[in-house]
VEXZAKE-930435 format. One record per residue (C-alpha): residue in three letters; x, y, z. Coordinates in steps of 0.001 Angstrom, whole numbers, padded with zeros to 6 digits, always signed. Example, Ala and Ser with C-alpha at 12.3 -4.5 7.8 and 13.67 -1.06 7.14 Angstrom:
Ala+012300-004500+007800;Ser+013670-001060+007140;
This chain:
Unk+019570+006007+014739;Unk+016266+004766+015277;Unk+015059+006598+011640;Unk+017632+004724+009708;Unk+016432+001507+010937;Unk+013229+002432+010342;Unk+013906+003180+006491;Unk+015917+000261+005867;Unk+012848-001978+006726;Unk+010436+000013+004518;Unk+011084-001088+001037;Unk+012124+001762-001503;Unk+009544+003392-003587;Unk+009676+001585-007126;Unk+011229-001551-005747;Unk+010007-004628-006296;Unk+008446-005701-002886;Unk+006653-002614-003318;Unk+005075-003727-006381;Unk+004653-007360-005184;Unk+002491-005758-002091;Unk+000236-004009-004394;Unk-003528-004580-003951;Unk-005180-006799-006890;Unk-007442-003618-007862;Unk-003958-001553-008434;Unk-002617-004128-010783;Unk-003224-002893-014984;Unk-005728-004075-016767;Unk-003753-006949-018629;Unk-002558-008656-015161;Unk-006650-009019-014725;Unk-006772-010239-018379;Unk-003831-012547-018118;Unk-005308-013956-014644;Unk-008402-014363-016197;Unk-007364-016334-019475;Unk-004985-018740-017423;Unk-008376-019353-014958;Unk-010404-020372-018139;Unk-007120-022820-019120;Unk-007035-024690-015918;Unk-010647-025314-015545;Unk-010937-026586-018913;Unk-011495-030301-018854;Unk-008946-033156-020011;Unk-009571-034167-023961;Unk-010954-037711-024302;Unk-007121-038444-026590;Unk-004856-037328-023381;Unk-007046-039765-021108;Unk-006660-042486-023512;Unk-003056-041837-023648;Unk-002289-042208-020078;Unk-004321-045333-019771;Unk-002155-046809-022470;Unk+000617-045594-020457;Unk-000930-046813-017003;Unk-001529-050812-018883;Unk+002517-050477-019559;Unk+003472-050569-016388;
């Protein structure tokens, strides 16, 4: 009995905890590409028309 309790807590190969647990080197190439391009989004900085905008929106209030 002890074996089947020990498989049921290992997740099946192919499942998806077993993908979610895979190291970052393991992932394919466009994960690293797709990680990469929403990095250089974030970090881009706020255009001067958005901060405009929410100061026009800020003097409404």
């Amino acid at each position: 009995m002890n074996a089947e309790k020990t498989s049921e807590n290992q997740p099946e190969k192919g499942s998806d905890d077993a993908k979610i647990a895979r190291p970052k080197e393991a992932q394919p190439e466009w994960a690293n590409g797709l990680r990469k391009l929403y990095d250089s989004v974030v970090e881009e900085p706020l255009p001067d028309t958005f901060k405009d905008l929410l100061s026009q929106l800020d003097a409404k209030d």
